[in-house]
N, C-alpha and C positions, 0 to 999 in steps of 0.2 A: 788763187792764194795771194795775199797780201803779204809782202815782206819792209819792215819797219828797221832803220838803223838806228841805234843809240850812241855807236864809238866804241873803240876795242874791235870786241868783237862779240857785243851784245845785240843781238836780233830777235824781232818779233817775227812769226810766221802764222798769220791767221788765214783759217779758212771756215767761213761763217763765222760758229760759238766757238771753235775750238782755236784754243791760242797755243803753240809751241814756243820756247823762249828758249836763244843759247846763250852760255856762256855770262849770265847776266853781272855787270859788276858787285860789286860788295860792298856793303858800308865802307869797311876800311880800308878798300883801294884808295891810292892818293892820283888816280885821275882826276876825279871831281865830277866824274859821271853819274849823275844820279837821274833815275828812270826807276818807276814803282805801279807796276801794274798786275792786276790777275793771271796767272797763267794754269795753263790741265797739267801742262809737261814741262818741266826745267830740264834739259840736258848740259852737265858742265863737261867739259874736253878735260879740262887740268885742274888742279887742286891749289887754285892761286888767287889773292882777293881780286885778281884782276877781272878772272872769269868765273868766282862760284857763290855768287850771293843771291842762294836759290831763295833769302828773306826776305829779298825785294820785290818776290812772284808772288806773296798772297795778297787776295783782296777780299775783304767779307768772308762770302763761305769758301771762294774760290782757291786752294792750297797746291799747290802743282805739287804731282808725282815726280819726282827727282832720278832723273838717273846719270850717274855719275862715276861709270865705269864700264870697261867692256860687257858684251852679250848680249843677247837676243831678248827683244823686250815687244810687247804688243801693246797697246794703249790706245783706247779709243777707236778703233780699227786702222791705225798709222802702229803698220811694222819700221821698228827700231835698231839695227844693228850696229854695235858700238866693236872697234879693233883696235887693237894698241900699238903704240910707237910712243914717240918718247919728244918731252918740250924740253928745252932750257931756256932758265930765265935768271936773270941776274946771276950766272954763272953756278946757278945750281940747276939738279937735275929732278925732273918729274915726268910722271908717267903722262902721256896723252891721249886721248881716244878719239880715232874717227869717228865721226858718223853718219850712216848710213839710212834713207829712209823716202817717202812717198807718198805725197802729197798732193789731190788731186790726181791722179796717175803721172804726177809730175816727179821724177828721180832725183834724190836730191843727195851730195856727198856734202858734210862740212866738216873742212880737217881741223878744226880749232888751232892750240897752239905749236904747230907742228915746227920743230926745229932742224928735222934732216930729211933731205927726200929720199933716205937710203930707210926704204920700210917696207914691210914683212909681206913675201910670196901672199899672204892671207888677206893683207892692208891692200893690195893693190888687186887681189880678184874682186874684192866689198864695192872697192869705188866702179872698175869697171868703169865705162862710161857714161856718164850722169849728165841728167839733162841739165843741172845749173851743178859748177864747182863753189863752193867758199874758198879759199884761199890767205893765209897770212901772208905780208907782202913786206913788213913792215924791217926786217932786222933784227939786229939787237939780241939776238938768242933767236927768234925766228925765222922762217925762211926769209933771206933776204932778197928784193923785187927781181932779180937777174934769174936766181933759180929757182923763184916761185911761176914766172912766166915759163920757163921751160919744162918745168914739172906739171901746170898745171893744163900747159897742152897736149901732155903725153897722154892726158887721158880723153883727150877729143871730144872734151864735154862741148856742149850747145851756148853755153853762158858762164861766165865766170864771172864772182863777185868778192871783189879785193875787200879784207878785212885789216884792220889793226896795222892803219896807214897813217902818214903825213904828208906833207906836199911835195917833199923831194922824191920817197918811194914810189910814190904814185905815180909820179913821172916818168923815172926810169922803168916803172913797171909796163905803164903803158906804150912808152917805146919797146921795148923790147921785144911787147907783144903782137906790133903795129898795129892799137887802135887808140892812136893818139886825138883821134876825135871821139872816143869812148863819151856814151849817153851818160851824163851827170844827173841822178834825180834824187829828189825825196822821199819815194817811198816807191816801189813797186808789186804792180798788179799783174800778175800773170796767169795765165793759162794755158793748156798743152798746145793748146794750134798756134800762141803768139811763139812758139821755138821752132817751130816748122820750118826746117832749111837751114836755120842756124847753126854756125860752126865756128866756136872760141869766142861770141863775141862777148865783150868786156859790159859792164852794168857799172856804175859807182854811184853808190848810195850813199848821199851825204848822211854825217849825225845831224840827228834831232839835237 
């Protein structure tokens, strides 16, 4: 699998033809992120221009199937389960949805815009431990870096990859988590024998 960062917490996840996208931003976000490519599958976490501009995933005939709330979903032969908890954002409240799923037979959790690590007996049997975590790191209504690294090691994933950062979070995130020398890249390619033996380590994936 090939995983692509845009900022936020918009990701591409290819494997071959097949493109998954999350969280893509939205015209009318005022990031200024803008990324427009094909995708089969949009999944958004929350209901905010920051993460759901599933009209920046078509291309030609290419239209992603949108899923953008909890449940059980199949597509493409990549099972999808989506669990609820809850974001806030600018001081208002919205629903959020993990998600859960498996690619390559590579496990994968990403909690979108998750704002509390206090989440449901059900949210926390879904992720179980995953071979890569996503993680928000960022603040601000979000998990902030102190107890995203301590939540995100509770589940003793192989990889974690800090989303909907800046330079100061990032820092304290990665101290906190002791991998201050955490791999910086562009884009990464992975497959199930490169996490053989790994346990927590950190990934940061600059934006494009």
């Amino acid at each position: 699998m090939i995983i692509t960062y845009f900022g936020k917490q918009f990701f591409k996840i290819q494997k071959g033809d097949m493109v998954l996208a999350f969280n893509p931003v939205s015209k009318s976000s005022k990031t200024g992120i803008n990324a427009h490519f094909g995708a089969d599958v949009a999944l958004v976490t929350t209901n905010h221009p920051d993460y759901n501009g599933v009209e920046q995933l078509s291309h030609g005939d290419r239209v992603p199937f949108a899923i953008n709330g909890p449940g059980d979903y199949e597509i493409k032969d990549v099972f999808i389960k989506g669990v609820l908890s809850e974001a806030s954002l600018a001081d208002k409240k919205y629903i959020n949805t993990i998600y859960m799923f498996s690619v390559d037979n590579i496990n994968v959790a990403f909690l979108g815009a998750l704002s509390n690590v206090e989440i449901s007996k059900e949210a926390h049997e879904a992720i179980n431990s995953p071979d890569i975590l996503f993680v928000p790191i960022g603040g601000k209504g979000l998990l902030d870096p102190k107890s995203a690294a301590k939540f995100a090691l509770s589940f003793e994933p192989k990889m974690i990859i800090p989303m909907d950062y800046d330079d100061s979070s990032l820092k304290v995130f990665l101290k906190e988590i002791g991998e201050e020398k955490a791999e910086v890249v562009d884009k990464l390619t992975l497959k199930l024998k490169d996490l053989e033996g790994k346990e927590g380590e950190v990934v940061v994936l600059k934006s494009l």
